[in-house]
C-alpha positions as CSV (number, residue, x, y, z in Angstrom):
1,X,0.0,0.0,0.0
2,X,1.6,3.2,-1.1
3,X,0.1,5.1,1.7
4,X,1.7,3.3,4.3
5,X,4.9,3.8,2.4
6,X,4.4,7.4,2.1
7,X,3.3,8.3,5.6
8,X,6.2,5.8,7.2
9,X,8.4,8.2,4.8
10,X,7.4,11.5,5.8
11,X,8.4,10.2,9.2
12,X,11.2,8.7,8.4
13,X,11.1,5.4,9.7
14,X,12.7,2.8,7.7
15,X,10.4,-0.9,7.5
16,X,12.3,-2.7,10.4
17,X,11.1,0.9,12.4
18,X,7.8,0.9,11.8
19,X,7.3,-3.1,11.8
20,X,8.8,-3.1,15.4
21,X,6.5,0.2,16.2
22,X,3.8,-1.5,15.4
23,X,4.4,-5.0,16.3
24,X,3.7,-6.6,12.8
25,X,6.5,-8.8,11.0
26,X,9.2,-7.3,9.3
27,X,8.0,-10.0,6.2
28,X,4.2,-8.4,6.5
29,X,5.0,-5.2,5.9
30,X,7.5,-5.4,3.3
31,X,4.5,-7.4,1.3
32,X,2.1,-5.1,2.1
33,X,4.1,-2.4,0.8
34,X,4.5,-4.6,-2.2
35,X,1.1,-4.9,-2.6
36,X,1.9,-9.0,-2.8
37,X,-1.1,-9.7,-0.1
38,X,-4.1,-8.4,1.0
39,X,-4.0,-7.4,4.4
40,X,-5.5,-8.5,7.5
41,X,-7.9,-6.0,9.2
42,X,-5.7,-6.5,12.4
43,X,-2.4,-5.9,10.9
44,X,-3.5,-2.2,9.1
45,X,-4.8,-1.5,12.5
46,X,-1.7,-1.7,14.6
47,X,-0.1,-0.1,11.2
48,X,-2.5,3.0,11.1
49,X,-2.0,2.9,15.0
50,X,1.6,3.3,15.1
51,X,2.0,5.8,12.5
52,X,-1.3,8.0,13.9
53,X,0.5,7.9,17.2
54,X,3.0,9.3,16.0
55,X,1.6,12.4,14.0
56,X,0.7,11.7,10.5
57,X,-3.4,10.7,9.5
58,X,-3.7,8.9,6.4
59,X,-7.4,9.9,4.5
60,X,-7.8,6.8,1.8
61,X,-9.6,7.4,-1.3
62,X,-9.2,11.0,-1.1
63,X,-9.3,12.2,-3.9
64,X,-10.9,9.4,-5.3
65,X,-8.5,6.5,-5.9
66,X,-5.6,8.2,-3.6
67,X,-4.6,9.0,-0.1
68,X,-4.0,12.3,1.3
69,X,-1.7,12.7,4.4
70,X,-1.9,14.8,7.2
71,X,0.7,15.9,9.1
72,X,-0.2,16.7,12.9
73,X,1.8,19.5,15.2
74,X,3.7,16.6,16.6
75,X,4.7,15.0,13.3
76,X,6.1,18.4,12.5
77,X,8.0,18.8,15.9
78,X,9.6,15.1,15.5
79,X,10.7,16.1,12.2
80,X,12.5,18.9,13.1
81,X,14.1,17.2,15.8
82,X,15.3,14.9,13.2
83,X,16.6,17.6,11.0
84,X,18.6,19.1,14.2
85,X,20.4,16.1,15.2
86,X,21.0,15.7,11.5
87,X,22.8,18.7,11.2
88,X,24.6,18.3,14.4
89,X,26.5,15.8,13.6
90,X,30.1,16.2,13.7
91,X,31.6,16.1,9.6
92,X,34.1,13.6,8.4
93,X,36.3,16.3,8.8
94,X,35.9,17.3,12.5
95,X,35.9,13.3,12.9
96,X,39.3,12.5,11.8
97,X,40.7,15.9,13.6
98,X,39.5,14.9,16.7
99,X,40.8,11.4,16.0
100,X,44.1,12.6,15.1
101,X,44.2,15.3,18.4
């Protein structure tokens, strides 16, 4: 399902992240994705769930035949706290200096 691909995107959570967040198998999810099964009304559940918890609302067939997603305040905060420990990072550079100091 591309809407579970997109919103587990926009939050940046690889599969094994959002599997384990939502306590489905790593296997399920990748076939969901895939769009190799049909999934089980439990398993989209725990999915929608997990990634409603943490900011992002997925509206199915809307428009007609898509998804819309929805990003919440807290989506929005997580993401920039992602963006800030991204950019704090120390560069290669500032790595090997340190290493060789």
């Amino acid at each position: 399902m591309s809407s579970i691909r997109a919103a587990r995107a926009a939050l940046g959570w690889s599969q094994p992240v959002l599997a384990d967040k939502a306590g489905v198998s790593l296997v399920a999810l990748a076939r969901l994705e895939a769009g190799l099964v049909s999934p089980r009304l439990a398993t989209i559940a725990k999915l929608k769930t997990a990634i409603e918890g943490a900011g992002i609302r997925i509206a199915d067939d809307y428009p007609v035949g898509g998804y819309t997603l929805t990003a919440t305040e807290l989506a929005i905060q997580h993401a920039a706290q992602r963006t800030e420990v991204g950019t704090s990072a120390p560069s290669t550079e500032q790595k090997s200096q340190k290493n060789q100091g």
